[in-house]
N, C-alpha and C positions, 0 to 999 in steps of 0.2 A: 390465784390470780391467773388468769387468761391471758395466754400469749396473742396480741392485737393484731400481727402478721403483716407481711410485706405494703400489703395496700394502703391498710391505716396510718401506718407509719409514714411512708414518703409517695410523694407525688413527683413525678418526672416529666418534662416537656423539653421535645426535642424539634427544633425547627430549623428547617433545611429551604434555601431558596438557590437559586441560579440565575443566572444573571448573563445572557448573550451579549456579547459585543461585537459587530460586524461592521464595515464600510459597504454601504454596495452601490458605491461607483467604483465605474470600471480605470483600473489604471496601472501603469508596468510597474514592474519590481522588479530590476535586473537583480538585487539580493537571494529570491530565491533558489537561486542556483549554487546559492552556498548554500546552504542546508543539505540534512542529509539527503531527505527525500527529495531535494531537487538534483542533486549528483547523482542520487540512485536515478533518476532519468534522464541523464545524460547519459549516464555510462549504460544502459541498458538499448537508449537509441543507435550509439555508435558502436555497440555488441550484436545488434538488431541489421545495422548496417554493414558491416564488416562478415556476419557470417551471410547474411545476401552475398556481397559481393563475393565471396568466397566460392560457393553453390554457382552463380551464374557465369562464372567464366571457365568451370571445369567441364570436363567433357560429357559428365554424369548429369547435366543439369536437367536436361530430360526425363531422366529415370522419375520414376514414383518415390523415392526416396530424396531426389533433390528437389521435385517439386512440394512434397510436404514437409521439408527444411526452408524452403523458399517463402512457403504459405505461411510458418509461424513467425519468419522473420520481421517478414512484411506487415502482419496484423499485429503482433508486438510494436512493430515502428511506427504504425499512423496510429494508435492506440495510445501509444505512451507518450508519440509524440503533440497528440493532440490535448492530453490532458497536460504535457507542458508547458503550452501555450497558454491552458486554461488557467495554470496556475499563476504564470508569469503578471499573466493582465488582470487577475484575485476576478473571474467569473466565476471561480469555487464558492468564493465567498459571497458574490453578491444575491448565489444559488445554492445560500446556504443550509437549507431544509430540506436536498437532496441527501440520500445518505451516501453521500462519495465514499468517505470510508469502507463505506462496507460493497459499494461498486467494488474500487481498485484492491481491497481483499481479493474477494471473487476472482478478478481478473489475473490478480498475481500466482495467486493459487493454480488458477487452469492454465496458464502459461510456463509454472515452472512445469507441469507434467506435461504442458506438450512441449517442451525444450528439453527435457529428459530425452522422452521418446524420440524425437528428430535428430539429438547430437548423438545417442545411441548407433543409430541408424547410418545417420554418418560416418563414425566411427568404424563401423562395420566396413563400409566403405574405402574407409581410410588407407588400407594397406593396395588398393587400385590406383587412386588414386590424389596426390597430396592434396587438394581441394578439398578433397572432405575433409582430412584431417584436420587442417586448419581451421576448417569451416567445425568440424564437434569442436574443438577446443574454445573458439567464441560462443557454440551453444551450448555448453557445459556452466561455461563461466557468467554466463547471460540467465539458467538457468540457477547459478547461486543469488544473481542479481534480483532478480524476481522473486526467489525462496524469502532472500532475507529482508524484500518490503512487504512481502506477503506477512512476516512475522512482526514488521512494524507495522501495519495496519492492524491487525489482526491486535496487538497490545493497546493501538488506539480505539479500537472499537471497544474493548475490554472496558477503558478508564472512560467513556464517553467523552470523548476529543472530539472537538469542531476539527475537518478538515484545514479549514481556515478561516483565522478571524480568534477573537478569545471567549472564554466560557468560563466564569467565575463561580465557583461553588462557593456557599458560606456556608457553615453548618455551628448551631450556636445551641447550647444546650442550659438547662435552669432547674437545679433541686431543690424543691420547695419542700420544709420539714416538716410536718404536722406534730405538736406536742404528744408525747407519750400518756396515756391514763393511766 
């Protein structure tokens, strides 16, 4: 008797749908700022602002090393500050076939290395004068801030997460037997 083999024997259907859920009117959510990712952009703006402020009232603020601590700070802060806003008022969501995710990756990613490089720098700095110092230690820690949304985007791009708004997978499966001969 002939073995009938996998095919004969059973048949498998496997059906996968998704399902977006979005609002796209515009409107506030002071909520968001409990969430992680809204406290990572709090804390990354008042990191962003603190090691500015740091950089601009020391004596070194001039140098090439406190204007490129200045530069990141600054594009960090109307950056992150601007996409807080975005989020606050859900135009992520109303623009939501943008691939944000994988923007604010991007963005985290090339900001922690240039928060490395600039608190670095500072750092170097540091022993001239206490402004830097203070100033690498907010860009150090601004620099973790950044790292560890980088790694939160970066898991949501992974699982295919809507920035904002929900996204419903169903995945439904069905083994139909076919009698043996």
């Amino acid at each position: 008797m002939a073995d009938q083999g996998f095919p004969d024997q059973h048949t498998t259907t496997t059906v996968t749908s998704s399902n977006t859920t979005v609002q796209t009117n515009i409107r506030y959510d002071p909520l968001y700022v409990r969430t992680i990712p809204g406290m990572l952009k709090v804390a990354q703006i008042v990191l962003n602002l603190l090691g500015f402020i740091c950089i601009t009232v020391s004596y070194g603020a001039i140098t090439s090393r406190g204007s490129w601590f200045n530069t990141v700070a600054m594009g960090g802060f109307w950056f992150t500050g601007i996409l807080l806003a975005l989020y606050l008022f859900h135009v992520i969501e109303k623009f939501y076939r943008i691939p944000w995710l994988k923007i604010e990756f991007v963005f985290c990613t090339i900001w922690t290395f240039f928060y490395l490089l600039a608190a670095s720098l500072a750092a170097a700095n540091g022993r001239y004068d206490e402004a830097f110092g203070a100033a690498a230690f907010f860009g150090f820690v601004a620099m973790v801030a950044y790292g560890y949304d980088a790694f939160l985007k970066f898991n949501a791009v992974r699982s295919g997460a809507l920035a904002q708004g929900e996204r419903v997978v169903t995945k439904s499966s069905s083994t139909v037997t076919s009698p043996a001969y």
